[in-house]
DORO-405210 format. One line per field, with one value per atom (N, C-alpha, C, CB): residue number from 1; residue in three letters; atom name; z, y negated, x negated. Coordinates in nm, 4 decimals, always signed. Glycine has a CB too. Layout:
BEGIN
num	NUM,... .
residu	Ala,... .
atome	CA,... .
z	Z,... .
y	Y,... .
x	X,... .
// end
This chain:
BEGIN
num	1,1,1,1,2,2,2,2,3,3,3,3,4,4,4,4,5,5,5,5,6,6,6,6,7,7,7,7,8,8,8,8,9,9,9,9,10,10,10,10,11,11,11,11,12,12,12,12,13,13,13,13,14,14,14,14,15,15,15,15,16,16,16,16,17,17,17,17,18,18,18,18,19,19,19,19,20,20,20,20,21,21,21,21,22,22,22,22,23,23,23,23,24,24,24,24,25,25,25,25,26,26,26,26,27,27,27,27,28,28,28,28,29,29,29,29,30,30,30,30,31,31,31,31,32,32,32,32,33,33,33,33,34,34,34,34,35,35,35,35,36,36,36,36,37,37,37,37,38,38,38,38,39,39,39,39,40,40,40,40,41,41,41,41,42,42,42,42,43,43,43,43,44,44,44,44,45,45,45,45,46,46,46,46,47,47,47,47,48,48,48,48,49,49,49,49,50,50,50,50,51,51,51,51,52,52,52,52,53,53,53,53,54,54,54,54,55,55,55,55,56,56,56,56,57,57,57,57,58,58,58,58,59,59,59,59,60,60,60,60,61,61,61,61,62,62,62,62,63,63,63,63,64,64,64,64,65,65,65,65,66,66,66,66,67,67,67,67,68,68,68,68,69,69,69,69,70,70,70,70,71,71,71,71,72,72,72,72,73,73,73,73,74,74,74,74,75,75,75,75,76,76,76,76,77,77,77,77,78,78,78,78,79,79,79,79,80,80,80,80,81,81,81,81,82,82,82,82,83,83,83,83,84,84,84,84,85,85,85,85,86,86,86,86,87,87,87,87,88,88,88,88,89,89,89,89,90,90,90,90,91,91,91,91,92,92,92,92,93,93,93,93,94,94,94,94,95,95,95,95,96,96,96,96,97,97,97,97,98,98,98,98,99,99,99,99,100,100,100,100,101,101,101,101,102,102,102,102,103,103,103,103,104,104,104,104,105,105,105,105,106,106,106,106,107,107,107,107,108,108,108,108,109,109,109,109,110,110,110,110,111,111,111,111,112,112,112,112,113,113,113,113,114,114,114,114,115,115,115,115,116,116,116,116,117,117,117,117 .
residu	Unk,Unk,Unk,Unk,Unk,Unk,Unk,Unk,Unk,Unk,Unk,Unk,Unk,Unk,Unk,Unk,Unk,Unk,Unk,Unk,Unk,Unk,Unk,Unk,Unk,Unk,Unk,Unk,Unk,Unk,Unk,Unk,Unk,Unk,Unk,Unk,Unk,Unk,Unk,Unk,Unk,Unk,Unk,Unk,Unk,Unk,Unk,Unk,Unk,Unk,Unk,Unk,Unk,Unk,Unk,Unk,Unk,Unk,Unk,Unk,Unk,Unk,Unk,Unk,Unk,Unk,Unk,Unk,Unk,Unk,Unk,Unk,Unk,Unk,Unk,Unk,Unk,Unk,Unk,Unk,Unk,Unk,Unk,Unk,Unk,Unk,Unk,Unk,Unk,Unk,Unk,Unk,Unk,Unk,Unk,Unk,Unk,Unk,Unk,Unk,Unk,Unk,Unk,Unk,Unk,Unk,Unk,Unk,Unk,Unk,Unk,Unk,Unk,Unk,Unk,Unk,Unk,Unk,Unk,Unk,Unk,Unk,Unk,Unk,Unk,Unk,Unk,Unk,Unk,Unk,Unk,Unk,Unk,Unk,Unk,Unk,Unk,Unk,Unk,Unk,Unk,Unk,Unk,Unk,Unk,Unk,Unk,Unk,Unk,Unk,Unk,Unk,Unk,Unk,Unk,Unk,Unk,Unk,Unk,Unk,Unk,Unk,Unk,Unk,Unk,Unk,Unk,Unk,Unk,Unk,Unk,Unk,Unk,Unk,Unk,Unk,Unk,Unk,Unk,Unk,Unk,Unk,Unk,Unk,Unk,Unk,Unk,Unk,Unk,Unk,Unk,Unk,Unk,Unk,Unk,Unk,Unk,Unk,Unk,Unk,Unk,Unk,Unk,Unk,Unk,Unk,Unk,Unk,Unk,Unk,Unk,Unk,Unk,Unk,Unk,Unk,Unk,Unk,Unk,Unk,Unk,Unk,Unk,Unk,Unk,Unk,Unk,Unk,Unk,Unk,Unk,Unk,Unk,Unk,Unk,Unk,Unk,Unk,Unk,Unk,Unk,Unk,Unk,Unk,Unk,Unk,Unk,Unk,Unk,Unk,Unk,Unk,Unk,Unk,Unk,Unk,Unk,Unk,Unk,Unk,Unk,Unk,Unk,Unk,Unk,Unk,Unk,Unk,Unk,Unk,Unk,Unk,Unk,Unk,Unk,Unk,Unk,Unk,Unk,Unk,Unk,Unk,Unk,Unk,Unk,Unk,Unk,Unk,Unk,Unk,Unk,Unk,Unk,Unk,Unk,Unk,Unk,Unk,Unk,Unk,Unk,Unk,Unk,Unk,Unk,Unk,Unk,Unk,Unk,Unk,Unk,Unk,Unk,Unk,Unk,Unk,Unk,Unk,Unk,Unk,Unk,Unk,Unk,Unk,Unk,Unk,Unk,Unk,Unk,Unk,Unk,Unk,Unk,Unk,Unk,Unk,Unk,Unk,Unk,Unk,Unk,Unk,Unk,Unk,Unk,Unk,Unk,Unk,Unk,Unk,Unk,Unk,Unk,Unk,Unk,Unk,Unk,Unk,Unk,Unk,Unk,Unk,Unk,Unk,Unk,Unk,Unk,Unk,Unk,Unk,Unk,Unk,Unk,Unk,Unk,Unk,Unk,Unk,Unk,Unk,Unk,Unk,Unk,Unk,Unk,Unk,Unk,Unk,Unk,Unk,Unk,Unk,Unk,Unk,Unk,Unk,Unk,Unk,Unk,Unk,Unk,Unk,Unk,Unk,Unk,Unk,Unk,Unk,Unk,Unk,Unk,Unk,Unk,Unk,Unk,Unk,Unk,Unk,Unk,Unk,Unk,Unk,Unk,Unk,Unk,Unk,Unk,Unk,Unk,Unk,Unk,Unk,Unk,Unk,Unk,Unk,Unk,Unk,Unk,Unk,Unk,Unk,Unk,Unk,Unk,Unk,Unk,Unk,Unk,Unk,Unk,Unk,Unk,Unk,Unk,Unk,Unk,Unk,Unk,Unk,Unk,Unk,Unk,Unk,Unk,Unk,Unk,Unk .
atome	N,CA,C,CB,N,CA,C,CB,N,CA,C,CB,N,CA,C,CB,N,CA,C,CB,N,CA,C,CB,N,CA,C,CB,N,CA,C,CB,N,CA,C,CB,N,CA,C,CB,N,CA,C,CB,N,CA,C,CB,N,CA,C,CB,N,CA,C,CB,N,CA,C,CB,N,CA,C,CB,N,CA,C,CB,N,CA,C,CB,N,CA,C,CB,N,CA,C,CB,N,CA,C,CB,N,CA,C,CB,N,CA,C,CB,N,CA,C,CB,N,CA,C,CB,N,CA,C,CB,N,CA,C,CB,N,CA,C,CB,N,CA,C,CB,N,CA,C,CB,N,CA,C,CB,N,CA,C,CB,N,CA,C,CB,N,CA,C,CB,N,CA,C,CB,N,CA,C,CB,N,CA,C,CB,N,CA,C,CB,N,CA,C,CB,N,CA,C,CB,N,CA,C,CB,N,CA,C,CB,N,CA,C,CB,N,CA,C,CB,N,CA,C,CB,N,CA,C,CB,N,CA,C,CB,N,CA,C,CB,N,CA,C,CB,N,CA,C,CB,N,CA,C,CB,N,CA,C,CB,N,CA,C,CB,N,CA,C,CB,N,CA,C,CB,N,CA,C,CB,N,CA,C,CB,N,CA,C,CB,N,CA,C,CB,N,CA,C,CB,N,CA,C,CB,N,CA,C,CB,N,CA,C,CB,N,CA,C,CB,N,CA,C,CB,N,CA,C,CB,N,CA,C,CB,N,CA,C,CB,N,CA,C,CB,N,CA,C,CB,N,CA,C,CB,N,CA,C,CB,N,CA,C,CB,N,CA,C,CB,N,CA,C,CB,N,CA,C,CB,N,CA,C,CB,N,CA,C,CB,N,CA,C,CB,N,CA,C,CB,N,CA,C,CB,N,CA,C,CB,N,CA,C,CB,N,CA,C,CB,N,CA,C,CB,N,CA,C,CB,N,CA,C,CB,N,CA,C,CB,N,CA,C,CB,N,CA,C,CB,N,CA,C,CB,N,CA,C,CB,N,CA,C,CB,N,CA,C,CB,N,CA,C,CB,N,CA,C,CB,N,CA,C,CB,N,CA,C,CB,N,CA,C,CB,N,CA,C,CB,N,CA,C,CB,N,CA,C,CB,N,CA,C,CB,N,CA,C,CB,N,CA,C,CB,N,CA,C,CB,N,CA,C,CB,N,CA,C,CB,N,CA,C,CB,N,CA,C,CB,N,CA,C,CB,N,CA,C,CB,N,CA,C,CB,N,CA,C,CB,N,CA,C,CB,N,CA,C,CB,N,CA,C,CB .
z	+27.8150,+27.8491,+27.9951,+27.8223,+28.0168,+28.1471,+28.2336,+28.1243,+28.3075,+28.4182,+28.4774,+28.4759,+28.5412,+28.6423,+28.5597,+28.7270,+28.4684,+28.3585,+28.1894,+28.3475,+28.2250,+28.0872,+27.9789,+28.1171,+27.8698,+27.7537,+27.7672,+27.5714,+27.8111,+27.8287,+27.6705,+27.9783,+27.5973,+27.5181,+27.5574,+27.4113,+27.4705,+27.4753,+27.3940,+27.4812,+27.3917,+27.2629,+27.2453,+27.2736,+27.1787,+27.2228,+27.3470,+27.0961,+27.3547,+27.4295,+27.4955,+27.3846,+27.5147,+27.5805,+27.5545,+27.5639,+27.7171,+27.7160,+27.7860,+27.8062,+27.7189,+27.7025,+27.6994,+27.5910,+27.7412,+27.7412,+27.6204,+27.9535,+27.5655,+27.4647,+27.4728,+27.2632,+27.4354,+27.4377,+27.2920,+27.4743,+27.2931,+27.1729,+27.0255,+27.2101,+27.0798,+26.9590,+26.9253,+26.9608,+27.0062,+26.9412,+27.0911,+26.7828,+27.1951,+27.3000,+27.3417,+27.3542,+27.3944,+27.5204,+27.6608,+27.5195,+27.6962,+27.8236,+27.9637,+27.8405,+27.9405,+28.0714,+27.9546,+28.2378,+27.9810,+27.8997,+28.0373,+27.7407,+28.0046,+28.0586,+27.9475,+28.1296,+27.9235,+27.8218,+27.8482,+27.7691,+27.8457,+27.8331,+27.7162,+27.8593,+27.6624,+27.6082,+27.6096,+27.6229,+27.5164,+27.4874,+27.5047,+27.3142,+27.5805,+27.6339,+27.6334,+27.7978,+27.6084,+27.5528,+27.5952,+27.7000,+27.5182,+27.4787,+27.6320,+27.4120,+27.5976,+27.7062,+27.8229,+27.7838,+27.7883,+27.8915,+27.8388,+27.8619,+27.9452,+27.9182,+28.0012,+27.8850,+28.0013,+28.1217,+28.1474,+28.0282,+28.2704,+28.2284,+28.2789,+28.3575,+28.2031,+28.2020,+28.2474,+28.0633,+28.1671,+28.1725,+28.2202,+27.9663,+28.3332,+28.3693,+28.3377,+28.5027,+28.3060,+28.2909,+28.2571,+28.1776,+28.3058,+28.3353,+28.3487,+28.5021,+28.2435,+28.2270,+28.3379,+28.0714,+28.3642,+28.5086,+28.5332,+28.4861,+28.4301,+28.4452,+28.5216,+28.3286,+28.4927,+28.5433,+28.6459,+28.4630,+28.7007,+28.7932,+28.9237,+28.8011,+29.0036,+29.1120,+29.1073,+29.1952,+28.9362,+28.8918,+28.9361,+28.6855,+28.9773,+28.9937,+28.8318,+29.0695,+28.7498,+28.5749,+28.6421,+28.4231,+28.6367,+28.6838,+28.7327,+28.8333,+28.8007,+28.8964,+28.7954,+29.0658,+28.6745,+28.6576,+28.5350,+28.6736,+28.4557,+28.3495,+28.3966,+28.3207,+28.5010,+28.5901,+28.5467,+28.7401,+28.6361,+28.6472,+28.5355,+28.7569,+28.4219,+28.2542,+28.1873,+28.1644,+28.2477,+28.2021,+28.2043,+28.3300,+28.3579,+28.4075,+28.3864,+28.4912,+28.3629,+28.2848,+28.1654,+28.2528,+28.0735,+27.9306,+27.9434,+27.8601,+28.0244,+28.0914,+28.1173,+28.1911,+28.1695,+28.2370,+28.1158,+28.3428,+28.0322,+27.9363,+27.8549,+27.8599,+27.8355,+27.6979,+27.7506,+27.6363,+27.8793,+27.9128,+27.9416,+27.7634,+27.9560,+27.9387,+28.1328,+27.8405,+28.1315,+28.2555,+28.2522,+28.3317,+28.3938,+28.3528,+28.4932,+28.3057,+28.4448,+28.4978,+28.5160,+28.4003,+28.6076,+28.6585,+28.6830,+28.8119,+28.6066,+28.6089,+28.6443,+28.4856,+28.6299,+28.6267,+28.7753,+28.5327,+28.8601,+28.9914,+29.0622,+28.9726,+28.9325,+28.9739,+29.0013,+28.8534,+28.8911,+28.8837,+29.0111,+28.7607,+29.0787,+29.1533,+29.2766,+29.1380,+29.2839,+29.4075,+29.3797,+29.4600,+29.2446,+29.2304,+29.2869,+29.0632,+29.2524,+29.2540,+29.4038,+29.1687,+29.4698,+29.6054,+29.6984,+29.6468,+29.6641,+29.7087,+29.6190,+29.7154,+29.5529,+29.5030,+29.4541,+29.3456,+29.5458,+29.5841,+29.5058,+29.7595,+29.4776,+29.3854,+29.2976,+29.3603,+29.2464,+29.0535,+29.1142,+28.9339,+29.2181,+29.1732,+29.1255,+29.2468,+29.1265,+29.0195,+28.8836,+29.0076,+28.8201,+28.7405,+28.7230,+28.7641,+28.8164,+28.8229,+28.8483,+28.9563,+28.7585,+28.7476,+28.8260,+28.5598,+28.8745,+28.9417,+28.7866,+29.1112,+28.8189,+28.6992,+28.6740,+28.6943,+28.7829,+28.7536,+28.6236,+28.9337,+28.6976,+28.5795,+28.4295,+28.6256,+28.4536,+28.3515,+28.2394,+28.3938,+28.3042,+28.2634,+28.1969,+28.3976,+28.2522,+28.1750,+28.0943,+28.2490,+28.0948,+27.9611,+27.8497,+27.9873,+27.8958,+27.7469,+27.6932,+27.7059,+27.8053,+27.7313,+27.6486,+27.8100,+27.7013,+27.6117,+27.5050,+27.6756,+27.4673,+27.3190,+27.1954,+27.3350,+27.2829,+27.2043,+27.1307,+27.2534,+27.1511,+27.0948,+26.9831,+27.1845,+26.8821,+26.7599,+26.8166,+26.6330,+26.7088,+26.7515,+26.6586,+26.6999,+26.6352,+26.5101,+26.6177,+26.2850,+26.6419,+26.7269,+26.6619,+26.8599,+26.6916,+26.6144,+26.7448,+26.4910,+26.6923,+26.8045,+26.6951,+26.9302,+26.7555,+26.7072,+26.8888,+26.5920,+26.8310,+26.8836,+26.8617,+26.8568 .
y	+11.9867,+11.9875,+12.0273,+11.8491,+12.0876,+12.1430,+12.0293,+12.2848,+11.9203,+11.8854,+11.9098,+11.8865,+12.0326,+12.0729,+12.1093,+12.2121,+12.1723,+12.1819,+12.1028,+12.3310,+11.9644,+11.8904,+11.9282,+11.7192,+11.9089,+11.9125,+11.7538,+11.9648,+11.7387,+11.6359,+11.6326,+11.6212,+11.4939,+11.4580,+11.3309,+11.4539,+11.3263,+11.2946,+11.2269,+11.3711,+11.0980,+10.9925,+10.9411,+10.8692,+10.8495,+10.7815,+10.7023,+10.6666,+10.6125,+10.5335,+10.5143,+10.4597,+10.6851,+10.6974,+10.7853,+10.6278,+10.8271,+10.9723,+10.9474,+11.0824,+11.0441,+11.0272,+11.1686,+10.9452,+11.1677,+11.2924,+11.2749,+11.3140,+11.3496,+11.2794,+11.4307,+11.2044,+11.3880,+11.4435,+11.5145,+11.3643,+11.6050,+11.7219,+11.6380,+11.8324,+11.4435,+11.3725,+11.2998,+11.3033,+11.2998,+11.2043,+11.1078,+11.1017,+11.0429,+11.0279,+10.9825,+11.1356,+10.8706,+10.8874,+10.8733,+10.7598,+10.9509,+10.9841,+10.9156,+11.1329,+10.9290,+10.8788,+10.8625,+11.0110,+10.7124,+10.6737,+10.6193,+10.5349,+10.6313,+10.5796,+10.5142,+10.6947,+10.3627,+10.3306,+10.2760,+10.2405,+10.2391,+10.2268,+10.1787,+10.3275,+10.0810,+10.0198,+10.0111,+9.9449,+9.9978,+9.9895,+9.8232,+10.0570,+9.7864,+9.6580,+9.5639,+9.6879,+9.7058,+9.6467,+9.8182,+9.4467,+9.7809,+9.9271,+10.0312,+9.9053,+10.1019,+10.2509,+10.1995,+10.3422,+10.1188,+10.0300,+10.0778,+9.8198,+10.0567,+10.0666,+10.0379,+10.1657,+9.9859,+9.8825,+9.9888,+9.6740,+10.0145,+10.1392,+9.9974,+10.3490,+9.9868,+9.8592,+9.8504,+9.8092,+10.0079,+9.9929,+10.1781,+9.9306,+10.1827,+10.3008,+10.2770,+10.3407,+10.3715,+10.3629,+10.5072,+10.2550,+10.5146,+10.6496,+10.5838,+10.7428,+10.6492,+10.6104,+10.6869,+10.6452,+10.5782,+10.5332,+10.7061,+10.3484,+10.7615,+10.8589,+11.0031,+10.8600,+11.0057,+11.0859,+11.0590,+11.0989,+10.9404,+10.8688,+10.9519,+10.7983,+10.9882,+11.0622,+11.2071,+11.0499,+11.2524,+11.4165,+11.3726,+11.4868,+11.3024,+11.3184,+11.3066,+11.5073,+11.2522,+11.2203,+11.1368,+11.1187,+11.0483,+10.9146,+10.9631,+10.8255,+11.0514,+11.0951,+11.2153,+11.1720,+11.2976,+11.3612,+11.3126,+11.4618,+11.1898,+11.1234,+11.0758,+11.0043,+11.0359,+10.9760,+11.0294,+10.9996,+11.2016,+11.2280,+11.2965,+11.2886,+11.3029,+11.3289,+11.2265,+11.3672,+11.1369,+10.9645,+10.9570,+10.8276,+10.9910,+11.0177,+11.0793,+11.0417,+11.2116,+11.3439,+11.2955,+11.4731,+11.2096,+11.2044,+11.0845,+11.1131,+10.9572,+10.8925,+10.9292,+10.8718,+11.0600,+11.1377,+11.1941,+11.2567,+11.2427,+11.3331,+11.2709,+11.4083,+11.1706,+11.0602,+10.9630,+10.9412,+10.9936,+10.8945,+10.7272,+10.8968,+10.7061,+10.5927,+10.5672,+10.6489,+10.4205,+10.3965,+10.3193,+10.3395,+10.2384,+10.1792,+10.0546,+10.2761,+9.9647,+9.8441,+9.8926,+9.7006,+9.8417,+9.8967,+9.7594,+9.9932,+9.7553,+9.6019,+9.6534,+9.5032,+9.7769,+9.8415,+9.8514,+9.9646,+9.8046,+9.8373,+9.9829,+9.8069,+10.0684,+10.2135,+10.2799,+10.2979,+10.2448,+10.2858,+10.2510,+10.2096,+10.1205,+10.1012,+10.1397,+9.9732,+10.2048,+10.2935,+10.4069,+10.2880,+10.4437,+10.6184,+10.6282,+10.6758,+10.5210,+10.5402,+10.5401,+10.4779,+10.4788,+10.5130,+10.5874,+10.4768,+10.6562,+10.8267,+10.9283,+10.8970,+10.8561,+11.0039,+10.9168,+11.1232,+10.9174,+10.8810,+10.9657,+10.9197,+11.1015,+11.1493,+11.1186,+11.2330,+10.9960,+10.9296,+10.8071,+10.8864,+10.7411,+10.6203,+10.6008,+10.5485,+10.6770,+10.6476,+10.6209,+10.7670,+10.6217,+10.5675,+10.4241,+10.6103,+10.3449,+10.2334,+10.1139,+10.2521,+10.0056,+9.9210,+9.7962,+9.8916,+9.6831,+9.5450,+9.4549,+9.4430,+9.3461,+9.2736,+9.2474,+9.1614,+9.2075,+9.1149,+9.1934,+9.1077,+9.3116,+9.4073,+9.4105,+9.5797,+9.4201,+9.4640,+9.3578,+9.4816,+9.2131,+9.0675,+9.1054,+8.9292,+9.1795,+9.1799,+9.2765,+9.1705,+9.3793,+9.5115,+9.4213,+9.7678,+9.3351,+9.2975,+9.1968,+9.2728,+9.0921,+8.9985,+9.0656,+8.9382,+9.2084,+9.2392,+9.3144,+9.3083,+9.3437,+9.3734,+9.2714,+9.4581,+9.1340,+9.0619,+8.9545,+9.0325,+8.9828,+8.8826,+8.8983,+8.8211,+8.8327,+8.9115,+8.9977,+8.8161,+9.0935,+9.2053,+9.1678,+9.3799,+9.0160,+9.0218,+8.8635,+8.9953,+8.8247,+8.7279,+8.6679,+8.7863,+8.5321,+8.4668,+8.3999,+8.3128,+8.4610,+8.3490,+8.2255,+8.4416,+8.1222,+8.0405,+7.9595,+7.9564,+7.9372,+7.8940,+7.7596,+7.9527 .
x	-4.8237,-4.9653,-4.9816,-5.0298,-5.0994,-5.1329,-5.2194,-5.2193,-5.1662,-5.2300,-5.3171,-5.1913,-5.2915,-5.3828,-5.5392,-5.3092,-5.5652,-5.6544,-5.6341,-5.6558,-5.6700,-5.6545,-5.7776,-5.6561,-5.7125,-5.8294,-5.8682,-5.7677,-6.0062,-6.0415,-6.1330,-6.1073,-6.1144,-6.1905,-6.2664,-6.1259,-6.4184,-6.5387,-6.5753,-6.6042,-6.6310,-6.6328,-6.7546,-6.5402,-6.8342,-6.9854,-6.9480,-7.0627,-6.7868,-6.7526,-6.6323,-6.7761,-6.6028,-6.4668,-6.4447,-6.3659,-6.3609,-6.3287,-6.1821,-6.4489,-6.0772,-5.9589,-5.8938,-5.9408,-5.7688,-5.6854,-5.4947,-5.6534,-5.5010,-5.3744,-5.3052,-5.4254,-5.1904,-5.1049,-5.1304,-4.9946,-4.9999,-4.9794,-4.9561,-4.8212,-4.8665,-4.8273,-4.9132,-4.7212,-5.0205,-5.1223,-5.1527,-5.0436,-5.0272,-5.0092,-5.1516,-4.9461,-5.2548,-5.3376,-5.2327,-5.4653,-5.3261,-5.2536,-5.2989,-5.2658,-5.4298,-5.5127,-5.6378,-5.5387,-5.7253,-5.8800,-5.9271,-5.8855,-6.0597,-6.1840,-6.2755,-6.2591,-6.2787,-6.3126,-6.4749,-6.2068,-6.5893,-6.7188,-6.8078,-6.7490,-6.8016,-6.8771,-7.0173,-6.8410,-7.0682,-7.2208,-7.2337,-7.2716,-7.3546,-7.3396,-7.5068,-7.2703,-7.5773,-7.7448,-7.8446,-7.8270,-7.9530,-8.0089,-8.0033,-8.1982,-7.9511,-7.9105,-7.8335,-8.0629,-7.7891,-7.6822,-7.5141,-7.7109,-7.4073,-7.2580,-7.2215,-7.1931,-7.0982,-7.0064,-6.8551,-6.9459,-6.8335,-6.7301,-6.6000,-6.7438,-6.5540,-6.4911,-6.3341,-6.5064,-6.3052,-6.1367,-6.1185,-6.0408,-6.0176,-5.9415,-5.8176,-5.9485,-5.7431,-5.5992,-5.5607,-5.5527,-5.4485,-5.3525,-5.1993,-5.4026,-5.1395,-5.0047,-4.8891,-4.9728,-4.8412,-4.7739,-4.6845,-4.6321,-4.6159,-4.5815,-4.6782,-4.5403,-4.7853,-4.9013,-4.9768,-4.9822,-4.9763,-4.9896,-5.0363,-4.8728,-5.0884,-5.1295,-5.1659,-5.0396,-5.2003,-5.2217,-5.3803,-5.1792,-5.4258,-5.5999,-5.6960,-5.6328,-5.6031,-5.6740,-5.7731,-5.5631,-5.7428,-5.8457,-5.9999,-5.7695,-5.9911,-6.1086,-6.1948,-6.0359,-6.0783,-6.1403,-6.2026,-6.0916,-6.1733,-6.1960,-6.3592,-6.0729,-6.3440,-6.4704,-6.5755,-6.4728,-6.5459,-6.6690,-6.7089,-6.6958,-6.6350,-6.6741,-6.7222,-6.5600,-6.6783,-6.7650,-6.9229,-6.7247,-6.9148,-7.0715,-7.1506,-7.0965,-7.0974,-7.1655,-7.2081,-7.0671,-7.1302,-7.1132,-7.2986,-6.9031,-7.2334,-7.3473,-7.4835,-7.3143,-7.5052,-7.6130,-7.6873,-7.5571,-7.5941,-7.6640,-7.7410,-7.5845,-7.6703,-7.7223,-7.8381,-7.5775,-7.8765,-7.9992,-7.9420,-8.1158,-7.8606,-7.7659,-7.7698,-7.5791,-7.7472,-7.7020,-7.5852,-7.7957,-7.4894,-7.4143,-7.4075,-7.2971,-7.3012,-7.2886,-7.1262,-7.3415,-7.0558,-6.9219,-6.8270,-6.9458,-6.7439,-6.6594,-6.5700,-6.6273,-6.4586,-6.3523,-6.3671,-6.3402,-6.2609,-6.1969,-6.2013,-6.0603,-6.1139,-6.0957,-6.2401,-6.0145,-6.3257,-6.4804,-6.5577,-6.5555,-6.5534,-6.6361,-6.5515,-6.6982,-6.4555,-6.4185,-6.4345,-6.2928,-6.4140,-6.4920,-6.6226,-6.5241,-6.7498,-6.8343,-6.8802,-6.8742,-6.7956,-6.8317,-6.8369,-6.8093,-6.6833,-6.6993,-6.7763,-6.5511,-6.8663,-6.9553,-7.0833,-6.8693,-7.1402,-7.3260,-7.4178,-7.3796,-7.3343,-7.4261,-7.4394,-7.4301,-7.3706,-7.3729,-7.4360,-7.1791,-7.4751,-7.5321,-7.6454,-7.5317,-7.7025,-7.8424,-7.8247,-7.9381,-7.7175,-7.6434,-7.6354,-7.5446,-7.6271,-7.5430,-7.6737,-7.4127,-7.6359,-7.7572,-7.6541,-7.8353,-7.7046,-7.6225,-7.6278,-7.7330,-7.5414,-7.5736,-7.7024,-7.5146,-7.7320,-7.8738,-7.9879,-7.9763,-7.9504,-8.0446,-7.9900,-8.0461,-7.8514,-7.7764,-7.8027,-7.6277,-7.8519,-7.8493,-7.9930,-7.8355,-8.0668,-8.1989,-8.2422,-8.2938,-8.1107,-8.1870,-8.0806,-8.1316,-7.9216,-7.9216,-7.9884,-7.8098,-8.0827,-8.1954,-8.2540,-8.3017,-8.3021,-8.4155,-8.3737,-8.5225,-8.2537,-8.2119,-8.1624,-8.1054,-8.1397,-8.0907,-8.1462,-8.0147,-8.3018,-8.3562,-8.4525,-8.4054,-8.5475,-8.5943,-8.7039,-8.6491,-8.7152,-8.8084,-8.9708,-8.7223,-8.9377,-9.0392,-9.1101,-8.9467,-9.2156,-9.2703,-9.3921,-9.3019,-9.3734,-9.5075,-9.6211,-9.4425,-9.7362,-9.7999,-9.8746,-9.9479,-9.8979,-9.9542,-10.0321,-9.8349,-10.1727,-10.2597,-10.2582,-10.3567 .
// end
């Protein structure tokens, strides 16, 4: 496989690079976490590939993937919230918990309401 230009693949909730055997190689995993919400939760790049720049480029296909879909996200993953700092141009992306705490209130509760007087 070519490094320097990976076939990067694209998921609802993860974007990943694999090898010719099936192999992941390097994931960026992202969960759906409440309506147009995702938590980019987990980076990983196997120790052998380690300093090819995957990580960074998984990122910013994360974000893209993020951007397109109208989606925002909440950032638990370590690697993520140092990506996200050298590139200011994605934080409009990025919600704090507190928010994050209140778009999944507002998916998780019934959509059907009674009043009584």
């Amino acid at each position: 496989m070519n490094y320097d230009d990976p076939i990067i693949q694209t998921g609802a909730n993860r974007v990943w690079i694999e090898e010719e055997d099936g192999t992941i190689t390097a994931k960026v995993d992202f969960p759906t976490v409440g309506e147009g919400l995702v938590n980019i939760a987990h980076t990983e790049v196997a120790e052998q590939h380690s300093g090819k720049g995957l990580a960074s480029r998984l990122m910013r296909e994360t974000v893209e993937s993020i951007r397109q879909t109208g989606r925002r996200c909440l950032v638990t993953c370590p690697y993520a919230q140092s990506w996200f700092s050298s590139h200011p141009e994605y934080m409009f992306l990025l919600v704090d918990p507190d928010e994050a705490a209140a778009m999944k209130a507002s998916t998780s509760g019934s959509s059907c309401s009674i009043r009584r007087d």
